[in-house]
Steps between C-alpha positions, in 0.01 A plus 500: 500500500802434250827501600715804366850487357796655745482847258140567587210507715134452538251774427168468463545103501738512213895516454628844403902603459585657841503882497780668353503180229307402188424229267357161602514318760799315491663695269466823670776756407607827746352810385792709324465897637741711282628794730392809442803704407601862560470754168898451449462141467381160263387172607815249378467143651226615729746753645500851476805612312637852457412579117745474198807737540419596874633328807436509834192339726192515361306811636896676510618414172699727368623576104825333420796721456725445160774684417584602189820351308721821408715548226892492589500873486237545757367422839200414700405866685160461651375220341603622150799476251683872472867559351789445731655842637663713292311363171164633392193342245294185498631187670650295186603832342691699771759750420784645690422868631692748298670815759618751252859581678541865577861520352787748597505808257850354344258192438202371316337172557577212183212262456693165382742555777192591729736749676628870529804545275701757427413771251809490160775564535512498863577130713523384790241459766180750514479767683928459472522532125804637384625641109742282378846573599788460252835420585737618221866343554684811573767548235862611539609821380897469348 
């Protein structure tokens, strides 16, 4: 009967790798079981891993979450870029909302000034226009 190698045993009056091994006798190496991993998950390193651009635990991974980089005249507003308040248009491109002013009826509204002015000749401030008033020196009778 020969004598067997510490990594294996006799069967049928010869050395075989012990269960759970293989090779030769001697030189027997531990069977390598890759895990079987859930649908949402690889093998990496003989560990189950979440897949690329998830996170999580394998069997729970979950899809990572990036948020977008707006323009400086937007914001993030449910997970997308939209012009700040009181602007309107696409993110990069935003423009201030326009309120036509309802002006006084001495008024109208000027575009540079972006404000209700006085309609000619009157001045002052709307809605309180007033005609111009001239003051003549008075002049003395002799």
């Amino acid at each position: 009967m020969p004598i067997c190698p510490r990594d294996s045993v006799i069967v049928d009056g010869e050395c075989q790798c012990r269960e759970d091994t293989h090779g030769t006798p001697g030189k027997c190496k531990p069977d390598v079981v890759l895990p079987i991993c859930p649908r949402d998950s690889v093998i990496v390193d003989g560990e189950c891993q979440c897949r690329e651009n998830t996170h999580g635990t394998p069997g729970k991974c979950r899809p990572d979450v990036t948020l977008p980089i707006c323009p400086r005249d937007s914001q993030i507003v449910d997970g997308e870029c939209q012009c700040l308040p009181g602007s309107h248009g696409d993110p990069g491109k935003c423009v201030p909302d326009t309120k036509r002013a309802t002006c006084p009826e001495d008024s109208h509204f000027d575009r540079k000034l972006q404000a209700c002015v006085c309609n000619a000749p009157l001045q002052g401030d709307p809605g309180n226009c007033q005609g111009l008033i001239l003051e003549l020196p008075l002049l003395q009778l002799n």
